[in-house]
C-alpha positions in Angstrom: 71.5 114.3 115.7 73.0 117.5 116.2 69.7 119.5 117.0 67.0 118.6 120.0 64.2 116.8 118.8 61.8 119.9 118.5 64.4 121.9 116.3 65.8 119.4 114.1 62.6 117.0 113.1 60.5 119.0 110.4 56.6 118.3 110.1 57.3 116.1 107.1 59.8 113.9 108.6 57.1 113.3 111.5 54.7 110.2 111.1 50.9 111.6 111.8 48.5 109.8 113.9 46.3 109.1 110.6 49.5 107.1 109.4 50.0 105.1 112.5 46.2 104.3 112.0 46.6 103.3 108.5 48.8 100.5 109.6 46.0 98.7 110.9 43.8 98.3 108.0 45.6 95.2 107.7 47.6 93.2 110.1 49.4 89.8 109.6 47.7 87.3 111.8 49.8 84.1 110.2 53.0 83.8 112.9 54.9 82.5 109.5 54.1 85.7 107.9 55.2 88.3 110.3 58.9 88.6 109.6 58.4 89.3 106.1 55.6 91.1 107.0 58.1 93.4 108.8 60.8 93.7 106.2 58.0 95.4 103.4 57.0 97.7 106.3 60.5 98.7 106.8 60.8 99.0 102.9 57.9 101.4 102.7 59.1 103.5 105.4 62.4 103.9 103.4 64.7 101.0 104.1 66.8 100.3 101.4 66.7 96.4 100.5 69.8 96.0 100.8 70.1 97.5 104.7 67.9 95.1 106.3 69.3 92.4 107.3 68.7 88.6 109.3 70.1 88.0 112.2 70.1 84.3 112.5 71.1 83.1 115.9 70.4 79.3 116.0 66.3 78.5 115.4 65.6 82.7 115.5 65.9 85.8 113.2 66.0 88.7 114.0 65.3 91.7 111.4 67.9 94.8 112.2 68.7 97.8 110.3 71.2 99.6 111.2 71.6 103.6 110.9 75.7 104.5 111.4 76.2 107.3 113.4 79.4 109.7 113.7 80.4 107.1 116.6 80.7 103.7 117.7 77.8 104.5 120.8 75.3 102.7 120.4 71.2 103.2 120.9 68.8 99.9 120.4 65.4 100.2 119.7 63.2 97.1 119.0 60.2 95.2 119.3 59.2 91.7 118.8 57.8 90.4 115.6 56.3 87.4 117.0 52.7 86.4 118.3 51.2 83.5 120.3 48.9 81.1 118.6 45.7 82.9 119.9 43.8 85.9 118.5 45.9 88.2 115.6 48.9 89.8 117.7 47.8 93.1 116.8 48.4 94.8 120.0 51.3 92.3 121.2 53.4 92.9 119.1 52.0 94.5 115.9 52.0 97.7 117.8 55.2 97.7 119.3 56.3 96.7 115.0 54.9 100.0 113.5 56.1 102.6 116.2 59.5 100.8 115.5 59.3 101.3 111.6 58.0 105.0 112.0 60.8 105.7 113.9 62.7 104.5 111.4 60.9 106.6 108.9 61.7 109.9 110.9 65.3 109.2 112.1 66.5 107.8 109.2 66.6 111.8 107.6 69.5 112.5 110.1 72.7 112.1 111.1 73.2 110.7 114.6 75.7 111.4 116.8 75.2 107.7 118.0 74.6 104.8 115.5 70.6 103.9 115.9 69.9 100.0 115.6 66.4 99.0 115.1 65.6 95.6 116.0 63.2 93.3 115.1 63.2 90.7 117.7 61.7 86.8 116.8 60.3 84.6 119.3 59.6 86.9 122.3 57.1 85.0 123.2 59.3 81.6 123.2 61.2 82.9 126.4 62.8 86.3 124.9 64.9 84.1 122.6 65.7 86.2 119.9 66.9 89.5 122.5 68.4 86.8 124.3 70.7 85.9 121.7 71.4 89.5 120.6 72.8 90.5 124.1 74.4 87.1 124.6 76.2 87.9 121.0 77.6 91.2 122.3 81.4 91.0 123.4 82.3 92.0 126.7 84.6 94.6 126.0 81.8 96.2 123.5 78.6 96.5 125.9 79.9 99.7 127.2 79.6 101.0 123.9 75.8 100.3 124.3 74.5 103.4 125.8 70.9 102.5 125.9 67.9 99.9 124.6 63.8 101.3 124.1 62.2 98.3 123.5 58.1 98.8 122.5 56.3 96.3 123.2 52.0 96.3 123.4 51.1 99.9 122.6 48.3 100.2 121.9 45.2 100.9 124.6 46.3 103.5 126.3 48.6 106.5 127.3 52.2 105.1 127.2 53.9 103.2 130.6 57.0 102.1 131.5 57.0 98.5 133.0 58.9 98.9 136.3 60.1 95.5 136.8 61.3 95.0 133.3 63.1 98.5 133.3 66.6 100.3 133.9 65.5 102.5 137.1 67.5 105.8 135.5 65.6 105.1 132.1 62.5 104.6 133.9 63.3 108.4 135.6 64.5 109.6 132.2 61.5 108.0 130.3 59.3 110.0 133.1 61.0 113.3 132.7 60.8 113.2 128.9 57.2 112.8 129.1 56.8 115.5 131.2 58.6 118.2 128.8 56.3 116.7 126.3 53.2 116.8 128.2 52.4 113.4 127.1 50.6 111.2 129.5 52.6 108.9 131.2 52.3 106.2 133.9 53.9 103.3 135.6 52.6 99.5 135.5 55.0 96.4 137.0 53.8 93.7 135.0 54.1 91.0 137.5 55.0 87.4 136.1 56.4 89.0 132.8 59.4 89.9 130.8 60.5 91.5 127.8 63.1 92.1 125.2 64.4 94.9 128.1 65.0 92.3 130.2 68.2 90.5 128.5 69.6 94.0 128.4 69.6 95.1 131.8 71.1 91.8 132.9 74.1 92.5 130.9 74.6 96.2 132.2 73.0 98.3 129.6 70.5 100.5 130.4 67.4 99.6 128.9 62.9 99.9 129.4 59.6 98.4 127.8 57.2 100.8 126.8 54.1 99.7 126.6 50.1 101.1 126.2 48.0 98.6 128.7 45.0 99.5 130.4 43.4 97.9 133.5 41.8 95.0 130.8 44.7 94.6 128.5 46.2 91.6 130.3 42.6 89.5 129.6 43.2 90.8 126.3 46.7 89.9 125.6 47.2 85.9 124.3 43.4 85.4 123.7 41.4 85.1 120.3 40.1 89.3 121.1 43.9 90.7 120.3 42.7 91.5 117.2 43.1 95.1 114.7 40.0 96.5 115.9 41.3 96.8 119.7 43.9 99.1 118.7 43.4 102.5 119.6 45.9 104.6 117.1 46.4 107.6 119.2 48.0 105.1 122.2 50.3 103.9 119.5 51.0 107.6 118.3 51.8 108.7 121.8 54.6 105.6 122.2 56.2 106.8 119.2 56.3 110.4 119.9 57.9 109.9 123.0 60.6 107.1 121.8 61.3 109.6 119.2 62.0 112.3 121.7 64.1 110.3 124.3 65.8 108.6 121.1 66.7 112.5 120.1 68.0 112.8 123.6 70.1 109.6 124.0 72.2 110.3 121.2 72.9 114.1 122.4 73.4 112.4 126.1 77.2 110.9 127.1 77.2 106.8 127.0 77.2 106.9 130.5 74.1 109.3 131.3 71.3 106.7 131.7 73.8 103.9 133.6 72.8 105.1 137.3 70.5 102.5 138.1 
């Protein structure tokens, strides 16, 4: 992207909060479903057929587009597919699914300086399996061409938050500072106990964070029968998107090495 985020993305190529609601008339509450579920979404924000693809890594898929860039640097963005047995998965995951696909939608009217990989992940909630596999599946002379990872994950309830403990600390202060020029609310919450599809990432030296949109009742409402469409609050799920979109914009202007401080 050879512009900042605020010159080079026109009004048109911006999703609206209306369309981020609109994704939650319907949500697919059958696990078996969801991974086709999110190839159409991906087709209808623009994904050619033929550029999505299936990871399979043993007994998971993961769904990954890919959009080249003028280099070999890397960005990841993703979000897990998945859902437990319990209630619809609408906030964990489904959330964290759209954002990802209206990102998509924006970016995929540019040309990066940085090739942009969006990621599906499959069975988060098995133990980060399908993440797992993705950074195991990276050669070791290659991850330094992986400049940074944005992983969404529950949007949803409220104003975007970085989860410490699953987080790169330099992303977390980047994440932080971008939110600031943007004057989007912003906060902090460790999730004790937990991981995401961050967490295979920072282990292997690439800077990486979870988004997510919890409030103070969001952890009673995750893996329970309630995590259902009519919990999700649109303009919480707006917010995370507008603000991967702008640190995605600023990541691929950034050197590979900005965000590997801590």
């Amino acid at each position: 992207m050879a512009q900042s985020a605020t010159q080079q993305a026109p009004t048109a190529a911006l999703s609206s909060e209306a369309d981020i609601a609109a994704e939650f008339a319907s949500v697919p509450c059958d696990n078996g479903a969801r991974l086709d579920a999110t190839r159409a979404l991906f087709e209808r924000m623009g994904a050619p057929a033929d550029a999505i693809r299936i990871d399979r890594h043993g007994d998971v898929d993961n769904l990954v587009v890919v959009k080249p860039g003028a280099s070999a640097d890397t960005l990841v963005v993703g979000a897990h597919y998945d859902k437990v047995a319990k209630g619809c998965g609408a906030i964990d995951n489904w959330t964290g699914v759209v954002a990802l696909a209206h990102l998509y939608r924006t970016l995929r009217q540019f040309a990066p300086e940085k090739t942009l990989v969006f990621v599906g992940f499959g069975r988060e909630e098995h133990g980060l399996v399908g993440s797992r596999a993705m950074t195991a599946a990276i050669p070791d002379d290659q991850v330094a061409r992986y400049c940074a990872m944005v992983n969404l994950d529950s949007l949803g309830l409220a104003a975007p938050q970085v989860a410490d403990n699953m987080s790169s600390q330099a992303m977390v202060a980047f994440a932080e500072a971008v939110a600031k020029e943007l004057q989007v609310p912003f906060g902090h919450a460790r999730i004790g106990g937990a991981n995401s599809d961050s967490t295979p990432f920072v282990k292997r030296g690439i800077p990486a964070l979870t988004l997510h949109g919890l409030d103070s009742n969001g952890l009673r409402l995750l893996h329970s029968p309630r995590d259902q469409a009519a919990k999700v609050n649109p303009t919480s799920v707006y917010l995370g998107y507008r603000l991967a979109l702008a640190m995605l914009a600023r990541l691929d202007q950034a050197p590979c090495t900005a965000q590997r401080g801590g």
